[in-house]
RORO-798181 format. One record per residue (C-alpha): residue number from 1; residue in three letters; x, y, z. Coordinates in steps of 0.1 Angstrom, whole numbers, plus 5000, padded with zeros to 4 digits. Example, Ala and Ser with C-alpha at 12.3 -4.5 7.8 and 13.67 -1.06 7.14 Angstrom:
BEGIN
<martor nudren="1" vexlum="ala" xx="5123" yy="4955" zz="5078"/>
<martor nudren="2" vexlum="ser" xx="5137" yy="4989" zz="5071"/>
***
This chain:
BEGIN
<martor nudren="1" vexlum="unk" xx="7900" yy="2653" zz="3083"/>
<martor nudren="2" vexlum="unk" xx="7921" yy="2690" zz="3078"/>
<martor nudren="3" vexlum="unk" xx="7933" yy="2694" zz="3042"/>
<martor nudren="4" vexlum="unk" xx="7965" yy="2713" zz="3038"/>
<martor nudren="5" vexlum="unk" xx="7959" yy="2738" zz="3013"/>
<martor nudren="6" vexlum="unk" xx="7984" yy="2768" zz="2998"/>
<martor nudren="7" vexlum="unk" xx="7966" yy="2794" zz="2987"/>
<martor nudren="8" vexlum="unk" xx="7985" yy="2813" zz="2954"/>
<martor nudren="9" vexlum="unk" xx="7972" yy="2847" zz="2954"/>
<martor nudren="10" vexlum="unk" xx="7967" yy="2862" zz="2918"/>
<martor nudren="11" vexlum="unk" xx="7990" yy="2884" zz="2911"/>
<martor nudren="12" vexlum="unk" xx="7988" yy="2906" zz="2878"/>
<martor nudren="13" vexlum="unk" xx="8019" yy="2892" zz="2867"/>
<martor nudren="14" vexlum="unk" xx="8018" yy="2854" zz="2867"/>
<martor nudren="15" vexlum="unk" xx="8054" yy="2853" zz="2869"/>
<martor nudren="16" vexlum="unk" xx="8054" yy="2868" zz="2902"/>
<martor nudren="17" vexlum="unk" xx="8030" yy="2839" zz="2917"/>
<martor nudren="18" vexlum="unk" xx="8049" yy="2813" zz="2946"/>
<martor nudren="19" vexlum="unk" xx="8058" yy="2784" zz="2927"/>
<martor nudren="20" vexlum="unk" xx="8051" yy="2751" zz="2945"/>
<martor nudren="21" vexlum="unk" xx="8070" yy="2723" zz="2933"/>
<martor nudren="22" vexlum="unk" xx="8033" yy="2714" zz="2918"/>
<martor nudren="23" vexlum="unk" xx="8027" yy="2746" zz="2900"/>
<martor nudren="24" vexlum="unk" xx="8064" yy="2749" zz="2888"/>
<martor nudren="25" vexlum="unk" xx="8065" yy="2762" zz="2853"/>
<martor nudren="26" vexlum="unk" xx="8082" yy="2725" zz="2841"/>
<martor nudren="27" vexlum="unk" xx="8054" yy="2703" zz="2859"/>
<martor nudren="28" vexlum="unk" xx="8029" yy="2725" zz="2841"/>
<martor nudren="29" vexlum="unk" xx="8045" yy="2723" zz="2808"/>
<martor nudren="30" vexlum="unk" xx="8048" yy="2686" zz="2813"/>
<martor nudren="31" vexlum="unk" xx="8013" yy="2681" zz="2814"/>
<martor nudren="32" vexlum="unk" xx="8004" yy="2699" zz="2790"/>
<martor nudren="33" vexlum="unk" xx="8031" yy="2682" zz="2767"/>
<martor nudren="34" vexlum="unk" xx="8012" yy="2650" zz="2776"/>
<martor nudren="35" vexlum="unk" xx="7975" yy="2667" zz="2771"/>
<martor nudren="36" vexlum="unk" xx="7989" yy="2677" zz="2736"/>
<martor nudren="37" vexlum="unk" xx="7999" yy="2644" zz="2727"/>
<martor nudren="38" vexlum="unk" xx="7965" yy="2632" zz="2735"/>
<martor nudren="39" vexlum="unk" xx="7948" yy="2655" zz="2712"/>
<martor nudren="40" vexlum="unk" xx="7927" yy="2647" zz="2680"/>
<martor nudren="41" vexlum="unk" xx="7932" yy="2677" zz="2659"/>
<martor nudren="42" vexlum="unk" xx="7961" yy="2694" zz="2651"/>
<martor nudren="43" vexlum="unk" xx="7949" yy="2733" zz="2661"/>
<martor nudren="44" vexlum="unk" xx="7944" yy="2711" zz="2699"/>
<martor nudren="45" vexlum="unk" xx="7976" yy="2699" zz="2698"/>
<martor nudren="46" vexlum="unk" xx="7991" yy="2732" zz="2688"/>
<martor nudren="47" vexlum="unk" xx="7972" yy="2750" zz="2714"/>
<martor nudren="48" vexlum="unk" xx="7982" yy="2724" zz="2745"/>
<martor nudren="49" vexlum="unk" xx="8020" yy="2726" zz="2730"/>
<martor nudren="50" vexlum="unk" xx="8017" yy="2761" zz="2728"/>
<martor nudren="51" vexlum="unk" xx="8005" yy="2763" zz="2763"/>
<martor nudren="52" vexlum="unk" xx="8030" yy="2740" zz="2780"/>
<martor nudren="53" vexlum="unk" xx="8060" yy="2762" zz="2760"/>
<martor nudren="54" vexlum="unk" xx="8041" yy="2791" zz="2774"/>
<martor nudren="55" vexlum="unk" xx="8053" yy="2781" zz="2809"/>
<martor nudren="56" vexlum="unk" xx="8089" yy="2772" zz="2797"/>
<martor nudren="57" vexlum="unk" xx="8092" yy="2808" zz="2783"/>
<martor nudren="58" vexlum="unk" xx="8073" yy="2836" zz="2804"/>
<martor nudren="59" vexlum="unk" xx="8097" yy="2844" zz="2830"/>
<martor nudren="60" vexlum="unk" xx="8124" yy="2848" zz="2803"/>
<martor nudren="61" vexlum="unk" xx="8136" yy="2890" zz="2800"/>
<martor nudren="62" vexlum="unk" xx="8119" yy="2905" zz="2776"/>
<martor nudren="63" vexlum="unk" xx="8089" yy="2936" zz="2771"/>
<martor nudren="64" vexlum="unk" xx="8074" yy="2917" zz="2741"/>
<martor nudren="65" vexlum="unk" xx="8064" yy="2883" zz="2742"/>
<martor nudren="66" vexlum="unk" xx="8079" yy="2871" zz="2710"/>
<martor nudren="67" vexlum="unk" xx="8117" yy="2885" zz="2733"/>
<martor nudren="68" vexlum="unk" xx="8109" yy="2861" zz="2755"/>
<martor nudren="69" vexlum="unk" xx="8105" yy="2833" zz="2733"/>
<martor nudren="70" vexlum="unk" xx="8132" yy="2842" zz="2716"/>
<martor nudren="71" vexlum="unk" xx="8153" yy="2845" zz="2749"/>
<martor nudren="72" vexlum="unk" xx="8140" yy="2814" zz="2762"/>
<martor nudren="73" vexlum="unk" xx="8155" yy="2795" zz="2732"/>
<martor nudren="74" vexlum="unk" xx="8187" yy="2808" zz="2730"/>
<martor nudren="75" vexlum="unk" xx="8194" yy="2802" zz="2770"/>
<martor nudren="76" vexlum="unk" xx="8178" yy="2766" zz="2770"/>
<martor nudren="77" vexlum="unk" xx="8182" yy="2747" zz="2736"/>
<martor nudren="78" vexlum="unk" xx="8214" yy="2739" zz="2728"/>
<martor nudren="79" vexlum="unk" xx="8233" yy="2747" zz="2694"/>
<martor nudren="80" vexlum="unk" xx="8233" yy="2706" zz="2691"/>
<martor nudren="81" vexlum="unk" xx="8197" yy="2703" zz="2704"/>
<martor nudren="82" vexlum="unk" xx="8184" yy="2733" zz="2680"/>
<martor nudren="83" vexlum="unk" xx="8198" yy="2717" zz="2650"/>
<martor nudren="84" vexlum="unk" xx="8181" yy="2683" zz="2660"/>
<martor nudren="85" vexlum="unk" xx="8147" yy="2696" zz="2663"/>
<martor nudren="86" vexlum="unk" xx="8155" yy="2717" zz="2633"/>
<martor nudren="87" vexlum="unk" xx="8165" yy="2682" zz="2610"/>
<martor nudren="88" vexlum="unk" xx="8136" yy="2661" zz="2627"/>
<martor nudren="89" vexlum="unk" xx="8109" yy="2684" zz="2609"/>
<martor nudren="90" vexlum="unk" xx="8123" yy="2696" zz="2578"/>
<martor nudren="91" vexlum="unk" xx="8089" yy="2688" zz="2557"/>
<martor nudren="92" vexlum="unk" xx="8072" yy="2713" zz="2582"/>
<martor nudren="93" vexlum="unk" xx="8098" yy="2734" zz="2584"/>
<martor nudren="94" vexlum="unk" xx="8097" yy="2734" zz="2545"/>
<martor nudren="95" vexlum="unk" xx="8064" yy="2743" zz="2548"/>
<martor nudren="96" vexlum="unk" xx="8061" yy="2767" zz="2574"/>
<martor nudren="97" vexlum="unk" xx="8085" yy="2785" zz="2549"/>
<martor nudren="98" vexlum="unk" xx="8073" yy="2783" zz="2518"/>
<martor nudren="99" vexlum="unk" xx="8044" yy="2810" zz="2521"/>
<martor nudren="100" vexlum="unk" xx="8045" yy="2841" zz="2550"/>
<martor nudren="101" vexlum="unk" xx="8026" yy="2837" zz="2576"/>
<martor nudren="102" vexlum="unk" xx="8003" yy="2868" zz="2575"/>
<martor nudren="103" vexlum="unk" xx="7992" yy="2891" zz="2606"/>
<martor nudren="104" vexlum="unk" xx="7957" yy="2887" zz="2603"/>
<martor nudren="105" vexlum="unk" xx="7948" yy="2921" zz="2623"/>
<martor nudren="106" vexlum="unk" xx="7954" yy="2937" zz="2586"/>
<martor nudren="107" vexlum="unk" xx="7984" yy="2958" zz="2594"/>
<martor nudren="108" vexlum="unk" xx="8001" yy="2945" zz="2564"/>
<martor nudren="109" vexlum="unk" xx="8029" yy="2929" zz="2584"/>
<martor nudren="110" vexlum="unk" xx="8041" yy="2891" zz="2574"/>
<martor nudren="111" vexlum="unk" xx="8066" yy="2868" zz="2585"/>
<martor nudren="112" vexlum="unk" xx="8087" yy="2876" zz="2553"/>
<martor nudren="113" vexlum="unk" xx="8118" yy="2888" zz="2575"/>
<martor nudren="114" vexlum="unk" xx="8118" yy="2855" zz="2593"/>
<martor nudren="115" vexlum="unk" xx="8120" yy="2833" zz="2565"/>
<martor nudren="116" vexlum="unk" xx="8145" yy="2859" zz="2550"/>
<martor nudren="117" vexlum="unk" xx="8163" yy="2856" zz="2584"/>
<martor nudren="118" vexlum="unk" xx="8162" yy="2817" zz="2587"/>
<martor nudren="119" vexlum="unk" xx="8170" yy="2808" zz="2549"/>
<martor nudren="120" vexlum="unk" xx="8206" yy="2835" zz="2552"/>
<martor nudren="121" vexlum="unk" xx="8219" yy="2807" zz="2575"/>
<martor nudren="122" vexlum="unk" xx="8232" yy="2815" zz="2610"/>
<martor nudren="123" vexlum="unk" xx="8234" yy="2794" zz="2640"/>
<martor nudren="124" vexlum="unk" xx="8211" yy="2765" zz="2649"/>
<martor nudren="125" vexlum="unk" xx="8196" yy="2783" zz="2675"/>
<martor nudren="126" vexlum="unk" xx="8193" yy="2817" zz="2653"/>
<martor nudren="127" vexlum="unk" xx="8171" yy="2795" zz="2629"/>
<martor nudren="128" vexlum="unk" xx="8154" yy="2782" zz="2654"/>
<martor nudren="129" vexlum="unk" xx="8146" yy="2819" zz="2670"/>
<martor nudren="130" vexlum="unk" xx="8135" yy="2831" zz="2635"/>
<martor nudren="131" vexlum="unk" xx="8109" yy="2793" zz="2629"/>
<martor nudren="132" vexlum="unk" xx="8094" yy="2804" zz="2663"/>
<martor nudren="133" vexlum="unk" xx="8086" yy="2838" zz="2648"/>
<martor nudren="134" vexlum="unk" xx="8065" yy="2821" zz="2625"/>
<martor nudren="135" vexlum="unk" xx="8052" yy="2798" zz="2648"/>
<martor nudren="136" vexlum="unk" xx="8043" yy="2824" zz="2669"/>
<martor nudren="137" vexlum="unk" xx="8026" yy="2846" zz="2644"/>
<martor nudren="138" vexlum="unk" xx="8005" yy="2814" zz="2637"/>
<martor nudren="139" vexlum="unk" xx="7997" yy="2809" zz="2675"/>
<martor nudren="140" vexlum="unk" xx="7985" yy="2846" zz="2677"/>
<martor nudren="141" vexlum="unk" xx="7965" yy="2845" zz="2650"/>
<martor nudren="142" vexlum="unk" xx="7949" yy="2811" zz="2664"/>
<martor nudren="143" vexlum="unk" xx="7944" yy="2830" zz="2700"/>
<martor nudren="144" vexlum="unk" xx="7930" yy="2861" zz="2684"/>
<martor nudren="145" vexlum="unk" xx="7900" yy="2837" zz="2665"/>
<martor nudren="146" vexlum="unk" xx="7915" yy="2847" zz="2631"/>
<martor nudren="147" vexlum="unk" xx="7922" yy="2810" zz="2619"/>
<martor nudren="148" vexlum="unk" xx="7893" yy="2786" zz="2610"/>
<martor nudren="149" vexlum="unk" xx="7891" yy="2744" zz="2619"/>
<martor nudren="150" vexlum="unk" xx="7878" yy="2745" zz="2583"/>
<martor nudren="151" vexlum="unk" xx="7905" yy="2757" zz="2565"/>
<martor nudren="152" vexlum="unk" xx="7930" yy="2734" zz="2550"/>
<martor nudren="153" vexlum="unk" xx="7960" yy="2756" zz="2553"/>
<martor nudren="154" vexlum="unk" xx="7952" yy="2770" zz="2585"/>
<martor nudren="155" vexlum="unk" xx="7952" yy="2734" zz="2596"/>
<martor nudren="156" vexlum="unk" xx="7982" yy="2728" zz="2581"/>
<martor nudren="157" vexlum="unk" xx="8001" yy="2753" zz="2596"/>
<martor nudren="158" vexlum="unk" xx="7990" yy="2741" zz="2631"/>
<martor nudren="159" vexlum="unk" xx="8002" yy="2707" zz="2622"/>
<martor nudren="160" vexlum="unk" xx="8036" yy="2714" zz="2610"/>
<martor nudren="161" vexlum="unk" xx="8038" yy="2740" zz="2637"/>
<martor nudren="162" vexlum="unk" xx="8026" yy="2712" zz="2667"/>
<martor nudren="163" vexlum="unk" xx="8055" yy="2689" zz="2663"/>
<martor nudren="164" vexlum="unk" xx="8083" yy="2715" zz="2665"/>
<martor nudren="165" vexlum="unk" xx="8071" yy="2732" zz="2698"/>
<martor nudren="166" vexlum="unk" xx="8064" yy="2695" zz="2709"/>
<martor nudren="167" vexlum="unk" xx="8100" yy="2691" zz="2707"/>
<martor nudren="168" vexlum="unk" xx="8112" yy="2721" zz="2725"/>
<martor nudren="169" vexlum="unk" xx="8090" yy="2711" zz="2753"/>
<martor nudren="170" vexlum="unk" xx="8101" yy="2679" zz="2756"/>
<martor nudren="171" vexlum="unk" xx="8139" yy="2687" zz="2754"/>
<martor nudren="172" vexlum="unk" xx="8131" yy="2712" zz="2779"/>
<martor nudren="173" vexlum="unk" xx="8116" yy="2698" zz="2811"/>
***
């Protein structure tokens, strides 16, 4: 029996790699939407949410990551969508605001301005940009091995922070 294979050829810019319709960026973040549900921890969940977003917003314009993110929101959530996810999770939104979220490579830098930012008001999908600043901050320090399984508040962060990227995800593919 001949197997029909297509070969993708690593590229170093994975947004440059031939999509096939089972490698599109909304299959993957579909299964790993579903992968995250699945999950027992929260810093799992997080993660698997985290990467099926991850597919949703690389291809967005932007030098820095967190421009992309940022990008991605503001071209595909909705004003009305935003300010759903944003009311679905106001205890972890509560929470992800009620202490800065700090860089952990010890430059000093926070994510003071974002909570600043998202508690002066603006649009629904302004807020949401600046709650995925701090989401992000607390996905980088995850990636980067500066949070701990053992540590209540680094837990906590991953579980308030699960739910609202779930949400993006799912309103997005």
């Amino acid at each position: 029996m001949k197997l029909k294979a297509e070969c993708v050829i690593a590229s170093p810019d994975p947004r440059k790699q031939k999509m096939t319709p089972e490698r599109s960026p909304r299959m993957l973040a579909r299964e790993w939407l579903q992968r995250g549900k699945l999950a027992q921890s929260p810093i799992d969940a997080f993660t698997d949410f985290w990467r099926a977003f991850n597919n949703l917003y690389s291809a967005h314009p932007g030098v820095r990551e967190i421009e992309r993110v940022r990008a991605f929101l503001m071209a595909s959530v909705p004003s009305v969508a935003a300010a759903t996810i944003l009311s679905s999770h106001q205890e972890q939104i509560d929470y992800l605001l009620s202490q800065p979220v700090s860089d952990m490579r010890g430059n000093g830098r926070n994510t003071k301005t974002a909570v600043a930012a998202f508690r002066a008001g603006g649009g629904h999908q302004e807020k949401l940009c600046e709650l995925f600043t701090i989401i992000y901050q607390v996905r980088c320090n995850l990636q980067h091995g500066q949070k701990s399984p053992t540590v209540d508040r680094d837990l906590r962060l991953c579980e308030c922070s699960a739910p609202v990227v779930a949400e993006v995800v799912a309103c997005s593919v």
